[in-house]
Short mmCIF file of the C-alpha atoms (twelve columns), coordinates in Angstrom:
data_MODEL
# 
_entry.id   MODEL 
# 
loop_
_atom_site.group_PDB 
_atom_site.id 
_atom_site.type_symbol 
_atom_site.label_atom_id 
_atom_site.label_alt_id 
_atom_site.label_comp_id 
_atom_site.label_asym_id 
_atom_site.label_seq_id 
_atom_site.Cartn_x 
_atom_site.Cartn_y 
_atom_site.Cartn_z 
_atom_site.pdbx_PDB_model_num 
ATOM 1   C CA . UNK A 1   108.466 -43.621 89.841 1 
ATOM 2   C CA . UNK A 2   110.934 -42.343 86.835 1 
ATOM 3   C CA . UNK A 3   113.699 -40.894 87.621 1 
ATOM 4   C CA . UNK A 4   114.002 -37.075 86.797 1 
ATOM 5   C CA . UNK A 5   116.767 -36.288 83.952 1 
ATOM 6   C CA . UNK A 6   119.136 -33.462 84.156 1 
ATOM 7   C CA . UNK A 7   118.201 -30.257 82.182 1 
ATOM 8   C CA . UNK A 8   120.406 -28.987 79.808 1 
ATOM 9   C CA . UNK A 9   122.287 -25.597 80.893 1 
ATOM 10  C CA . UNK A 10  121.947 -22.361 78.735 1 
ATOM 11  C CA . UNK A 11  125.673 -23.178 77.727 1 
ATOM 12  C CA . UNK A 12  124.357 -26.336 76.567 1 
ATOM 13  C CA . UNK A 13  121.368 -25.410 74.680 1 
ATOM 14  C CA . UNK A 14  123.795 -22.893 72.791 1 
ATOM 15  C CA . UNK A 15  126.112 -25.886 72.373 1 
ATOM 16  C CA . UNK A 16  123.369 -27.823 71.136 1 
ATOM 17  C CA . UNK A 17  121.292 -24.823 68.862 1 
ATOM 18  C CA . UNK A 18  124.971 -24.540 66.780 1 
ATOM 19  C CA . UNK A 19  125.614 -27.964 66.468 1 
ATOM 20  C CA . UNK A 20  122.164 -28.393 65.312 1 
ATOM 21  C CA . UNK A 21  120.955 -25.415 63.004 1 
ATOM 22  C CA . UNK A 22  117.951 -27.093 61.324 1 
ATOM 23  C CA . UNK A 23  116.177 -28.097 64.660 1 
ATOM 24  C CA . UNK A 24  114.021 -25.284 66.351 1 
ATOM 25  C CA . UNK A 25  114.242 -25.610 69.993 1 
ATOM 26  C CA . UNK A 26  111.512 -23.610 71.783 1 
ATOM 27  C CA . UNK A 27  112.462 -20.335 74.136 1 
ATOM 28  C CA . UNK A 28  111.533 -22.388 77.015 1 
ATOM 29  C CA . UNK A 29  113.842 -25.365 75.883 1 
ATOM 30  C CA . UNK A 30  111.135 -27.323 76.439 1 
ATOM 31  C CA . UNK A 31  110.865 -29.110 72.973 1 
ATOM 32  C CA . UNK A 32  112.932 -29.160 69.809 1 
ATOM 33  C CA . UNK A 33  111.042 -30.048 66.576 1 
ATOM 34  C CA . UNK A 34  112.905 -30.530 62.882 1 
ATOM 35  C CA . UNK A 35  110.496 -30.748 59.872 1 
ATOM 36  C CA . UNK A 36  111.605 -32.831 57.059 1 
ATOM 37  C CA . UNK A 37  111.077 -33.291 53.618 1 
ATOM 38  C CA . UNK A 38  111.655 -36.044 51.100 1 
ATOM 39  C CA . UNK A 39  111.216 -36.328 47.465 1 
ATOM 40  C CA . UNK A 40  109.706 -39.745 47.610 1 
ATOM 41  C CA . UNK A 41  107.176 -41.361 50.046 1 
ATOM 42  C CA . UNK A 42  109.105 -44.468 50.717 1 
ATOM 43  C CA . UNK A 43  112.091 -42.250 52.118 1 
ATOM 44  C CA . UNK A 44  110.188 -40.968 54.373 1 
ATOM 45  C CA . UNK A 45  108.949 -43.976 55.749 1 
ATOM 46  C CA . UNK A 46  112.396 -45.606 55.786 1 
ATOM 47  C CA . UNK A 47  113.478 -42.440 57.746 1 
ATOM 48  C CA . UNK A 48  110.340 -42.619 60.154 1 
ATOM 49  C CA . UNK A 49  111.563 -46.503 60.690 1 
ATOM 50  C CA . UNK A 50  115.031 -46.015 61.078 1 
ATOM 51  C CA . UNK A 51  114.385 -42.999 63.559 1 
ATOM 52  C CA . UNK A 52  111.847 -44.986 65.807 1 
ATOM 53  C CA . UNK A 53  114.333 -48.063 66.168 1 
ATOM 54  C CA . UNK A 54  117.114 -45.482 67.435 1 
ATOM 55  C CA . UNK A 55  114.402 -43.961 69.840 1 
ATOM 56  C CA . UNK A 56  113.211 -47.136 71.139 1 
ATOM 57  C CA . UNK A 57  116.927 -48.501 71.797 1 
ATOM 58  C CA . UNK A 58  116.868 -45.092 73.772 1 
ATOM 59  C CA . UNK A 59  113.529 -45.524 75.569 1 
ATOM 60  C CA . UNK A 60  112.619 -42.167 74.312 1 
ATOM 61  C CA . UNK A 61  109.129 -42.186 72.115 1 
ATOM 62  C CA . UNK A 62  109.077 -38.596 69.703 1 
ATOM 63  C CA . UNK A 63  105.787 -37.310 68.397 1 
ATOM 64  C CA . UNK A 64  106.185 -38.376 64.713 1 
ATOM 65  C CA . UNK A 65  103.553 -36.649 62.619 1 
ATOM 66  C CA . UNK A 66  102.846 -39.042 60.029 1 
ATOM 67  C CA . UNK A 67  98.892  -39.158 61.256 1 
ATOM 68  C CA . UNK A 68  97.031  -39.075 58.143 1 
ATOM 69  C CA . UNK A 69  97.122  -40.998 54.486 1 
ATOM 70  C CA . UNK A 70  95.551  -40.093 51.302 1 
ATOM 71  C CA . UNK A 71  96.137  -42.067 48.626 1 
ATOM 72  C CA . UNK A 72  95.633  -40.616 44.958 1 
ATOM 73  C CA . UNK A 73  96.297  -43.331 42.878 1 
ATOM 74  C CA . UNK A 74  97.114  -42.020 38.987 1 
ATOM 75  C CA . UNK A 75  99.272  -43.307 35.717 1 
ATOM 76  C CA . UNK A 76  101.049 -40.018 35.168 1 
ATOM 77  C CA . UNK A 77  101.673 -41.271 31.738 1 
ATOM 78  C CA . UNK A 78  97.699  -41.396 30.898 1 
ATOM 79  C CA . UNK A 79  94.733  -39.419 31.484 1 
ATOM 80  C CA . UNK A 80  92.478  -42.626 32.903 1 
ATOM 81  C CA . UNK A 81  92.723  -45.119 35.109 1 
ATOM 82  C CA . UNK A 82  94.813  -48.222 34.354 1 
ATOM 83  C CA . UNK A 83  95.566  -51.681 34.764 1 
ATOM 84  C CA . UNK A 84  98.395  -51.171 36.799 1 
ATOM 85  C CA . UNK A 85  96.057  -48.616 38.987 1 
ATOM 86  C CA . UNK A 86  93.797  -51.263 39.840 1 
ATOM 87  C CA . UNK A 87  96.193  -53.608 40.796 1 
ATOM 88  C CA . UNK A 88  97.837  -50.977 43.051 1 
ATOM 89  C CA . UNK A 89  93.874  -50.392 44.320 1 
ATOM 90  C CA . UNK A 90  94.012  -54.124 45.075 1 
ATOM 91  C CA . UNK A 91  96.652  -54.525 47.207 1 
ATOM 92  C CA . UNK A 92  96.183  -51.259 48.961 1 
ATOM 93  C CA . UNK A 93  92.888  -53.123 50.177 1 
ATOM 94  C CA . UNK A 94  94.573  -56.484 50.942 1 
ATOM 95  C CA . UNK A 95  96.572  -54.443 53.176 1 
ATOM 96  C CA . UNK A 96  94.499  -52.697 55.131 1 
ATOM 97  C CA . UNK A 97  91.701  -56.262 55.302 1 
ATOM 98  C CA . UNK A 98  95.070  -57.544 56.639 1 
ATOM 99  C CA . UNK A 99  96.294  -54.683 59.278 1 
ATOM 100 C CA . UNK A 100 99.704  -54.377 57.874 1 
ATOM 101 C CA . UNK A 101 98.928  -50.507 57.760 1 
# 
């Protein structure tokens, strides 16, 4: 059996809503959750990474909402389709054929 952490104290959990403005931690204290937002998709899965190595070194496993992927594939410098689409197309399938998702 797992042994029970120590709550925080109300003095903490003021301590810890100052230090930490952007998180929202719930009236019960029961959860804190900080949405984040990145310019470009590969940040965001280098932060997702870098996050889940520091929680596994801590044996603690966050809900990271990264659940679902839609990929729109587009040249924003043409109107159609392109070469360099395709080949994007292609290796988006060799991935997934290969499970490196």
């Amino acid at each position: 059996m797992k042994k029970e952490l120590p709550k925080l104290t109300k003095t903490e959990l003021n301590r810890l809503r100052k230090k930490f403005p952007a998180w929202n931690i719930d009236a019960q204290a029961k959860k804190a959750v900080l949405t984040l937002s990145f310019k470009r998709h590969v940040d965001a899965l280098v932060c997702i990474a870098r996050i889940s190595v520091h929680a596994e070194v801590l044996q603690h496993f966050p809900e990271i909402l990264f659940t679902k992927a839609r990929l729109k594939i587009t040249t924003n410098s043409n109107a159609k389709l392109t070469n360099l689409d395709s080949e994007l197309m292609k290796r988006v399938e060799h991935v997934i054929k290969k499970g490196d998702k």
